[in-house]
C-alpha positions in Angstrom: -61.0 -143.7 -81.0 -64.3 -143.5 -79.5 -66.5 -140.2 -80.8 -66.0 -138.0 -77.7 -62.4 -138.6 -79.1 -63.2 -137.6 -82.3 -64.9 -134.3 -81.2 -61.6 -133.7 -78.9 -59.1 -134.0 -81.5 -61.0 -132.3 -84.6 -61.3 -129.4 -81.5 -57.6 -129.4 -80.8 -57.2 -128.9 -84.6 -59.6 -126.1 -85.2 -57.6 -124.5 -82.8 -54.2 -124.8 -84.0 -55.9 -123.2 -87.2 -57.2 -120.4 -85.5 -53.8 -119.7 -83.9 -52.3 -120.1 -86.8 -54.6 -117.7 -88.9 -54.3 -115.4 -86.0 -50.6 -115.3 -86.4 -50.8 -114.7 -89.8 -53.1 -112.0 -89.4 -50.8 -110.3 -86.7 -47.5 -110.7 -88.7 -46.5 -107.9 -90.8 -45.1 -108.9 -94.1 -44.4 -106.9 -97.5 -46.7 -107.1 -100.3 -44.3 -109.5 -102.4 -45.3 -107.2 -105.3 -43.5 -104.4 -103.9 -39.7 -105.1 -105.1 -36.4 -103.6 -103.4 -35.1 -101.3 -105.6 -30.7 -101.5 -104.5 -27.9 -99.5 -104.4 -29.4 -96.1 -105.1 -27.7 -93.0 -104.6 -29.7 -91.0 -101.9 -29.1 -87.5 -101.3 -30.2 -85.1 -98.2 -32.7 -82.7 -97.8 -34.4 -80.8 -95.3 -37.7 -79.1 -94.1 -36.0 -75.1 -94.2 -33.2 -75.5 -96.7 -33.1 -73.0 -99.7 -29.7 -74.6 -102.2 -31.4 -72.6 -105.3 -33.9 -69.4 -104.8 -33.6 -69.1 -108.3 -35.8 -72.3 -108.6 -39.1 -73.4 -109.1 -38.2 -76.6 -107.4 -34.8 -75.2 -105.0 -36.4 -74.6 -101.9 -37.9 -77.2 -98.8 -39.5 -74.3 -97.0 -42.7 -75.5 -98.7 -43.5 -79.5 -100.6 -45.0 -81.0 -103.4 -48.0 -81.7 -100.8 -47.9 -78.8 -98.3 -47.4 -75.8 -99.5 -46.7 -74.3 -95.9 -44.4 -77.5 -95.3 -41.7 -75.5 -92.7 -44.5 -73.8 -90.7 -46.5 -77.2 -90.1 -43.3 -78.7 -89.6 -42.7 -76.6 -86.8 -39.5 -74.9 -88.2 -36.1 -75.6 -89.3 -35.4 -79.2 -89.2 -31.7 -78.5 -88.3 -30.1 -75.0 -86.8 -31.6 -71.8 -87.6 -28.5 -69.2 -88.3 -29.6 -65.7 -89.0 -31.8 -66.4 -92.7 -29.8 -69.9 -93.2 -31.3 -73.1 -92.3 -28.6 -75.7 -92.0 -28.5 -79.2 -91.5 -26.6 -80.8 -88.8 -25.8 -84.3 -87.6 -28.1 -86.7 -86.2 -27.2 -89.6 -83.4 -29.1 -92.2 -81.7 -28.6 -90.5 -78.7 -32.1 -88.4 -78.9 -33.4 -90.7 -81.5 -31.8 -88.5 -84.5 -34.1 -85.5 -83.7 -33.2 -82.1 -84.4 -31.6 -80.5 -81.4 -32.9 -77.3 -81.8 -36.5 -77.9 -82.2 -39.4 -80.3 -81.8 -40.8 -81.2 -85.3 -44.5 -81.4 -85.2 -44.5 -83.9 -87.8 -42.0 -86.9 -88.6 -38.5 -86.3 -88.8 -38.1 -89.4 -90.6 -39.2 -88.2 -94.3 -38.0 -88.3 -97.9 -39.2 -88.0 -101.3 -39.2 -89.9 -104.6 -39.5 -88.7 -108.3 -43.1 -89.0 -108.7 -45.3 -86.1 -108.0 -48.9 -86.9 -108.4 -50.3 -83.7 -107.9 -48.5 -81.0 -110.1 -47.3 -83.1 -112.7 -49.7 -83.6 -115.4 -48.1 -86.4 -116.7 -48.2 -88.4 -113.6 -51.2 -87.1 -112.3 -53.2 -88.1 -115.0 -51.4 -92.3 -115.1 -51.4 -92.2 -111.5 -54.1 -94.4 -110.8 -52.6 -96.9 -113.3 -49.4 -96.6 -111.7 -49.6 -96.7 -108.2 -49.8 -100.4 -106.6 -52.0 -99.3 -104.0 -54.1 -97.0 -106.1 -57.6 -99.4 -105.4 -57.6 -98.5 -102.1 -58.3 -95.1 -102.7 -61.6 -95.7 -105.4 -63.3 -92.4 -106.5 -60.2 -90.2 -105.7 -58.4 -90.4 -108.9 -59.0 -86.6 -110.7 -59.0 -85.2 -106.6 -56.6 -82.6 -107.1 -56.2 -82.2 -103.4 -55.5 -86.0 -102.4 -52.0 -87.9 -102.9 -51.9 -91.4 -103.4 -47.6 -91.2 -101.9 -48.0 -88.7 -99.2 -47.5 -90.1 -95.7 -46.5 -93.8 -97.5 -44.1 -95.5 -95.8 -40.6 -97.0 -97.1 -38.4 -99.0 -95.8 -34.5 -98.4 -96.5 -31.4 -100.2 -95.7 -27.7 -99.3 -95.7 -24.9 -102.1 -95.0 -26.5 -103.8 -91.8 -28.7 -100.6 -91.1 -32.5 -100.2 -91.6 -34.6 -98.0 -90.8 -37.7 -96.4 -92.0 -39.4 -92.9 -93.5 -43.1 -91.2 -95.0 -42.9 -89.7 -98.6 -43.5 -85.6 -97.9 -42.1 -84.5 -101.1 -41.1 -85.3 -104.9 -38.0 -85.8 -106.4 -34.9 -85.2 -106.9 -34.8 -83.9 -110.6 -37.9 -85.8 -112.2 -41.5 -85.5 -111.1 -43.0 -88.7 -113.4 -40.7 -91.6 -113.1 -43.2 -94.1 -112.5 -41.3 -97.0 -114.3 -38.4 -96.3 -111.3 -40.5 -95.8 -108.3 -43.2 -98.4 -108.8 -41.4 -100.8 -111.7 -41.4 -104.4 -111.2 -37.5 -104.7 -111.7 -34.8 -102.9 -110.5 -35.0 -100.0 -112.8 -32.6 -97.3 -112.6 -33.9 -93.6 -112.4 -34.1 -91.2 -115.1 -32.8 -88.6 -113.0 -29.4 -87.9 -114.1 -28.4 -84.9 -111.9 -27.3 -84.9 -108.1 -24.7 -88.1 -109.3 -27.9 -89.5 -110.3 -29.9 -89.6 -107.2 -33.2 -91.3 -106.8 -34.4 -90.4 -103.7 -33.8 -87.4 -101.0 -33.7 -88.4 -97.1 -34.3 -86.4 -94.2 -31.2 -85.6 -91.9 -32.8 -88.3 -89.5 -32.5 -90.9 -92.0 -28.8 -89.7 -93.0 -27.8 -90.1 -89.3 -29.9 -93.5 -88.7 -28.8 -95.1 -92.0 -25.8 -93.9 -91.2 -24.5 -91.8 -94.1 -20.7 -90.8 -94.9 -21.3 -86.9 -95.6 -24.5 -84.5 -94.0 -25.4 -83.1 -97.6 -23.4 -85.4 -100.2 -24.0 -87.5 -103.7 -22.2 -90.7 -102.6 -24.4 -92.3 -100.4 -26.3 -95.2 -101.4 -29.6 -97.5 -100.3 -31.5 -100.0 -100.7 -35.3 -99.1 -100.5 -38.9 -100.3 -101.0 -42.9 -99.4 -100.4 -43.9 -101.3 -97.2 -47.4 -101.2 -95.5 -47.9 -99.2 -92.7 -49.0 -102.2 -90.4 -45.4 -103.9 -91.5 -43.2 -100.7 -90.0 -41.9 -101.6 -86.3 -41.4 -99.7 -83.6 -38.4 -97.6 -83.8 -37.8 -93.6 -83.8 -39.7 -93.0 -87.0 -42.7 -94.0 -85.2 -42.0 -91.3 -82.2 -44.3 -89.0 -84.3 -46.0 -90.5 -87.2 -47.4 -87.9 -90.3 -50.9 -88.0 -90.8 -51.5 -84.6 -92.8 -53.0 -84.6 -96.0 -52.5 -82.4 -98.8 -52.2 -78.4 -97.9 -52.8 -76.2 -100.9 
């Protein structure tokens, strides 16, 4: 091969490289340190609903991170009846949406046991904790930033999968770090609820498919996943990007 030959082919290879790279680049994958945490029981929960006045931590009319969460929300994520907020059932038909309202922010929401605002415990390890914690450098004692709000999560049910943003804490424990960001598939320490580890949105119920609107039986698989890594789908119709509201 003469040199013009040469030039050619080491050409030809440089740009199978770059294609390859930009592949790469455009291809979406999981951080592989972000494990799937399985079969956890999932309850329901929605922007509105009030199951305990009597509780610090018994009504959705306001979050961990907004503390005027059903106004910013738009409303009652479900049907408004007299004072009663209720959830209803979600299809595919309008992309699991509530029927009687258009949510401001995304439907598609749940919450995890870690609260990294309030709770002093994991407030303070929460920059130890947190996989993604680096990215946010200089925010760690910023008592009006969350390192979970807004993160996404992917969740699976049978042959179902669909997708959510964290916009609240709990159900029952508020510093389970060793559950929501352990290496393994810990259990939680929550041992209420049939011993739930997560609360979904009624858009989640309905797109994962759930047996009951507001039951304890239901359960998912579920893990962190990049933003960048989420596809298209009706969790993307109207994507969160409030921060924290004191």
């Amino acid at each position: 091969m003469d040199a013009d030959g040469f030039r050619a082919a080491g050409a030809g290879v440089m740009r199978a490289l770059l294609v390859l790279l930009l592949l790469a680049a455009c291809t979406p994958v999981p951080a592989p340190d972000l494990p799937w945490h399985t079969g956890i029981v999932a309850t329901t929960f929605w922007v509105g609903e009030v199951f305990d006045p009597s509780a610090d931590d018994g009504s959705q009319v306001l979050s961990t991170y907004d503390a005027r969460w059903m106004e910013n929300y738009g409303g009652c994520d479900g049907i408004q009846d007299g004072d009663e907020c209720r959830t209803e059932p979600r299809t595919a038909a309008n992309d699991y949406f509530p029927t009687a309202m258009t949510p401001r922010h995304n439907p598609f929401y749940l919450d995890l046991p870690f609260d990294d605002l309030n709770d002093p415990g994991a407030f303070a390890r929460r920059a130890n904790v947190v996989p993604w914690a680096a990215e946010f450098k200089g925010k760690e004692t910023d008592q009006g930033f969350s390192y979970l709000k807004n993160r996404w999560v992917q969740l699976r049910k049978g042959d179902r999968t669909c997708y959510g943003q964290i916009e609240d804490a709990g159900p029952g424990q508020y510093d389970d770090a060793e559950y929501v960001f352990g290496r393994d598939d810990r259990r939680p320490a929550n041992k209420e609820f049939n011993g739930a580890g997560m609360d979904v949105s009624p858009a989640l119920n309905g797109c994962l498919g759930f047996a009951e609107l507001d039951g304890e039986t239901d359960e998912v698989d579920w893990r962190f996943v990049a933003e960048q890594a989420v596809p298209d789908g009706p969790w993307k119709k109207v994507v969160t990007r409030q921060g924290v509201v004191l």
